[in-house]
Structure formats: C-alpha cells, structure tokens
C-alpha positions in Angstrom: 83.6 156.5 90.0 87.3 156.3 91.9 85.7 154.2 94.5 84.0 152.2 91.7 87.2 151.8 90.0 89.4 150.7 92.5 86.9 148.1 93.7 87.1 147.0 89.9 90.6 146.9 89.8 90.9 144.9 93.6 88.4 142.4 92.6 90.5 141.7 89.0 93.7 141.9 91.0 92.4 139.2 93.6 91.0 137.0 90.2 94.5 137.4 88.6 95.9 136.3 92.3 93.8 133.1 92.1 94.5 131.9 88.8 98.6 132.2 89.1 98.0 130.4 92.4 96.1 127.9 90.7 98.7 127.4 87.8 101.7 127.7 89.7 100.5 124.1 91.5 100.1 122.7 87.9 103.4 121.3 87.6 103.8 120.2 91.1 100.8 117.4 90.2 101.9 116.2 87.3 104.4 114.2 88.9 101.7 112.4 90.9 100.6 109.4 88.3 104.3 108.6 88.0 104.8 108.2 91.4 101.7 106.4 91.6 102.3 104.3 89.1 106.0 102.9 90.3 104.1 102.6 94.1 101.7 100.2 92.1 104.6 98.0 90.7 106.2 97.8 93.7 103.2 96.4 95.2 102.4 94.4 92.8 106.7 92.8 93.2 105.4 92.7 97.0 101.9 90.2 96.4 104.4 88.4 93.9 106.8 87.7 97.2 109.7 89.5 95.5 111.3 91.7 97.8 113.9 93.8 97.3 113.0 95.2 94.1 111.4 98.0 93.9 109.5 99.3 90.8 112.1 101.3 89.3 114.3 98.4 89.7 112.0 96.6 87.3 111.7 99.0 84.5 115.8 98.8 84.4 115.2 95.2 84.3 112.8 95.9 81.2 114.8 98.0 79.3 117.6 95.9 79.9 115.3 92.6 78.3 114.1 94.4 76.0 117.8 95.7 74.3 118.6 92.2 74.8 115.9 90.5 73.1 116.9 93.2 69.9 120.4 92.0 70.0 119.6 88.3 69.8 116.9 88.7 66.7 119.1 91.3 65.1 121.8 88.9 65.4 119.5 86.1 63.8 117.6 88.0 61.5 119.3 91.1 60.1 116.4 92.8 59.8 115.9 95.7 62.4 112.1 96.1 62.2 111.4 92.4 63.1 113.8 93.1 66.4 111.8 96.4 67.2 109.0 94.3 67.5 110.6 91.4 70.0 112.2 94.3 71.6 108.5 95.2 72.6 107.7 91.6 73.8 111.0 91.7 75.6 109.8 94.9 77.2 106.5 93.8 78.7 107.7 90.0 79.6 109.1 90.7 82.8 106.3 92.6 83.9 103.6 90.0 82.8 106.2 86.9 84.4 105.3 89.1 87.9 102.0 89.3 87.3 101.9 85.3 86.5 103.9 84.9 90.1 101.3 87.6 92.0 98.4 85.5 90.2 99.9 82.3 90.9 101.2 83.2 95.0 97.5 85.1 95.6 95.7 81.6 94.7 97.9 80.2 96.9 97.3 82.5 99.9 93.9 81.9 99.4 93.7 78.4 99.5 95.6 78.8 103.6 94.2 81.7 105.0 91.2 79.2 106.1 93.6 77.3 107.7 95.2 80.3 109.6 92.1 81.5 111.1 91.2 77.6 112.0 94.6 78.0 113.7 93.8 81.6 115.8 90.2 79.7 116.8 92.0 76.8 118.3 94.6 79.0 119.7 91.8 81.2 121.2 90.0 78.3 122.4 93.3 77.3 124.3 93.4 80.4 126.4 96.5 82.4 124.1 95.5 86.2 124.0 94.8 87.2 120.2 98.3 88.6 119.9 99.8 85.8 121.1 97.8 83.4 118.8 98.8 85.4 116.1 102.4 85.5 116.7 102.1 81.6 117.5 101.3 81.2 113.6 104.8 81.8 113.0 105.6 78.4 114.2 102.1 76.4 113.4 100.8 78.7 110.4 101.1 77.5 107.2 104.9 77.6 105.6 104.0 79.8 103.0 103.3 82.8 105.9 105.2 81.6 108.5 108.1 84.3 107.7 106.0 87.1 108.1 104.0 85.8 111.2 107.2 85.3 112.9 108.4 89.1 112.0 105.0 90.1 113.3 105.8 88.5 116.6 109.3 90.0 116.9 108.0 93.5 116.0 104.8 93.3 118.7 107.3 92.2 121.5 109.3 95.1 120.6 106.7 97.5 120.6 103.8 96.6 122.2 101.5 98.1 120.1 99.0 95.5 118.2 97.7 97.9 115.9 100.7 98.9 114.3 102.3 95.4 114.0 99.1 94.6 112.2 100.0 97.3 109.8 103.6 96.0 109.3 102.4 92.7 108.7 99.9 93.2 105.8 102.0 95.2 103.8 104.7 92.8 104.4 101.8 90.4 103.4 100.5 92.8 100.5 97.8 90.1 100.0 93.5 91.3 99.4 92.4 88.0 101.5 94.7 88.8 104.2 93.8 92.5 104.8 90.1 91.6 105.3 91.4 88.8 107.8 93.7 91.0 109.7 91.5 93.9 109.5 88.9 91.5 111.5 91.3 90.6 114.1 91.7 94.8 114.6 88.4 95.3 114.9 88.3 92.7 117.4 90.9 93.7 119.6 89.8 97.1 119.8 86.2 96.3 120.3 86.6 93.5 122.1 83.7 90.9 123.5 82.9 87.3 123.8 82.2 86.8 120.2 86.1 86.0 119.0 85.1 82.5 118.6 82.2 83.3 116.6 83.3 85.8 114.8 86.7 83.5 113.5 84.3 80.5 112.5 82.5 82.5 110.7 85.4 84.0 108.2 86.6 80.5 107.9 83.5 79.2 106.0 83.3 82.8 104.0 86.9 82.4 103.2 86.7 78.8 102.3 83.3 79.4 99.7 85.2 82.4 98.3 88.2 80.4 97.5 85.8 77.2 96.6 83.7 79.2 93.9 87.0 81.3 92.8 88.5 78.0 92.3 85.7 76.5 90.1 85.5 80.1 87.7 89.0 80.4 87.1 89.0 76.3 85.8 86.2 77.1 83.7 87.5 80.4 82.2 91.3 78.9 81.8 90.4 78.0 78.0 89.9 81.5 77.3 92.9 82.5 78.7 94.9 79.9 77.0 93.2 80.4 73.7 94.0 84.5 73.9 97.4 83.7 74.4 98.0 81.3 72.1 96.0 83.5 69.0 98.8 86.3 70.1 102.3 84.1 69.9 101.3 82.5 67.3 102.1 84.4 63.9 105.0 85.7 65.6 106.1 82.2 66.2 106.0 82.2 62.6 108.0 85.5 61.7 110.8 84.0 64.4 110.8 80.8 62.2 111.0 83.1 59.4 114.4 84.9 60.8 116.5 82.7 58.9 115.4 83.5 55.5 117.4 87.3 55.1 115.0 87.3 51.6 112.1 87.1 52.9 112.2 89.4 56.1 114.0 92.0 53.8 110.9 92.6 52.7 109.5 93.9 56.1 112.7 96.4 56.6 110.4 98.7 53.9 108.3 101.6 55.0 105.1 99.1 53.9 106.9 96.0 55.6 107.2 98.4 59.0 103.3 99.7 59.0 102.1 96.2 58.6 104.3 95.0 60.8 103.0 98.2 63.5 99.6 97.5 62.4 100.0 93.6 63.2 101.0 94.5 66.8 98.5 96.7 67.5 96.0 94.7 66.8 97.2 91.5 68.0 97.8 93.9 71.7 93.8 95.0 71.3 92.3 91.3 70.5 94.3 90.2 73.6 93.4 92.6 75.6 89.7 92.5 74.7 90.0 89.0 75.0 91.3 89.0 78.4 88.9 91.6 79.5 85.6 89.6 78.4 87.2 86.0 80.2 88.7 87.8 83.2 87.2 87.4 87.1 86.5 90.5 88.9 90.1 91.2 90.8 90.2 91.8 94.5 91.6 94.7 95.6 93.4 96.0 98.9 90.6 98.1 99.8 91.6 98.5 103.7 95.0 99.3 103.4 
C-alpha cells in the first residue's frame, strides 16, 4: 500500500506539474492576436504604398479623427449622442480611406506586372542573367515599381545573394500578384534550365486573363458596391442636415433617442457588411510570403 501510495501521489504531483505549466503560458498567448493584428495593418499601410506608418501609427491617427469629428458635430449640434455616433464614422474612415488606396494601387499593380515579365523575357532573350534583368526594371519597368526594382538592384550588388534580395523586394512590394511572380523567378534561379523563356511567356498570358476577367467582375459588381454605400450615408446625411435644429436632435440626447440611435448603427454596420460580403470578389492573399 506505501508503494501504491506514493506512486498515487507522484503521478497526481506530475498532473498538477502539467496543468500549472499549461496555465502559466496562458497569459503569454493572449498577446498574440494583438500583435497580429497591428502586423496586419501595417501590411495592409505597405500594399497601400504608405510607408512610414506603421499600424500603431494609424490607430493614433483614428482616435485622433475620431475626437475630432465629435468636436466639429458637438460644436454644430449640441447634442452629444449624435457626435458619439460621427465620432464612430470618424474612427473607421481612415482605416477604410487605406483600404480604398490598397484596393485602388493592387488594381493597378495588376494591370503592369504583365508588362514586367514581358520586360524580364526580352531582357533574357538579350543575354542579361535573371538578376541582372531584374535589376534592369528599375530603369525600363513600369514607373509605378521602378523605386523598388532599383533598391532591389542596389541591395543584390551589395550582397550577392538573389534569394534574399527577392525577399526584401516583395515585402517592400507587399503586393499578392507580385509574390507569385517573384516567387517564379526563385524557383527558377535555383532550379535552373532552358525553360526561362517558356516559363515567363507563360505567366504573362496567366497574368494578363487574371487581370482581364478581375477587370470585367469588379465592373459588373461596382453597383452593388455603390448601392451598399450609398443605403449606409444616407439617413445620416439626413441627421447631419438635421444638426441645425437644437429642437429636434434634443430629442435624441434621451435614453430612447440614444438606443435608437445605437440600434440604427448597428444595423446599418450589419446590412453593409452583409451587403459587401454577398457583392465582394474572392481577395487574393500573400500566400508565399
């Protein structure tokens, strides 16, 4: 029975081991989604082309909008519940005015990137070793990339190395097109072969459909985009007109005025979003980096 005991006691003193170990790393991981999420919005700054700002820097600037936006309707209205809720628009506009430039630069991108590999195939063609065809972009590639191409030639010089100036330049480029591109110039340095040529006149036609077909969805789905947004500024186009009668936004400073005027957001936020979600294209996503 000692033997039996002790065994008993070991085994519940290895259990109780385990489970403080277990909590203990708890708190350590609850830190991770908000460092995840202000890596997201600094990627998401990056594929917009603002550098310099990281994502922190951007939820300053949206608590700084957003008290802004209070003082201005507070000062025109006089009623603090309607500038709660343009204090919330406030909020979220500098965060959807990135996403509009990250939409807006990533059509963009698309539209070129046929053009760059057209560019590495004649270079190629010409004798230039891939590196060098690359770097050469920085002078010949579309303007749009010609900043990056040219730090991508600057860095290679310096170091030598291919792969990793690859990896500097599409973070620098922070672009979904442009990792599958550079990710096929990788593979094709390290491989190797006679099949360059090949191999770049084929992405150009994939790339070229891709952006073709993207091109003709996003026309056709732009009137449910334009109709969702429109359905959401609307009626608060309408209280902001209101602002100037004190009698009849006093009636919204009142516990009933304040739930209808919470309820009136919330949905408004839900139709949008469901109405974004059912006319939105599938997103592409940095899936090599």
């Amino acid at each position: 029975m000692g033997l039996l005991g002790a065994f008993l006691g070991l085994l519940a003193g290895i259990g109780a081991l385990l489970v403080w170990r277990s909590v203990a790393r708890v708190p350590a991981r609850r830190f991770r989604p908000a460092a995840g999420w202000f890596a997201r919005r600094t990627e998401m700054l990056r594929q917009a082309g603002i550098e310099g700002v990281t994502g922190g820097q951007l939820l300053m600037i949206q608590l700084g909008v957003a008290v802004l936006a209070i003082l201005v309707v507070l000062l025109i209205s006089r009623s603090l519940s309607v500038s709660a809720c343009f204090g919330v628009f406030g909020f979220f506009g500098p965060a959807a005015i990135v996403r509009r430039f990250r939409d807006r630069r990533q059509v963009e991108l698309r539209e070129v990137w046929p053009e760059v590999v057209d560019n590495l195939t004649s270079a190629v063609r010409a004798g230039l070793s891939l590196p060098e065809a690359v770097g050469a972009l920085g002078v010949r590639g579309p303007e749009q990339l010609r900043p990056a191409f040219v730090r991508f030639a600057a860095d290679y010089r310096a170091t030598g190395r291919f792969s990793d100036s690859v990896d500097t330049l599409r973070d620098a480029l922070a672009d979904p097109v442009g990792d599958r591109v550079l990710e096929s110039l990788r593979m094709a340095r390290e491989v190797g072969g006679t099949e360059l040529g090949t191999l770049l006149r084929t992405l150009s036609a994939f790339l070229r459909e891709d952006a073709r077909t993207r091109a003709e969805l996003e026309t056709r789905q732009s009137w449910t985009v334009n109709g969702a947004r429109l359905a959401v500024a609307a009626p608060w186009m309408v209280l902001l007109m209101l602002a100037t009668q004190s009698s009849t936004l006093a009636a919204y400073d009142s516990t009933t005025g304040r739930i209808l005027l919470a309820a009136g957001g919330g949905l408004c936020f839900g139709a949008y979003r469901l109405m974004m979600r059912i006319g939105r294209l599938p997103q592409e996503r940095r899936v090599l980096r």
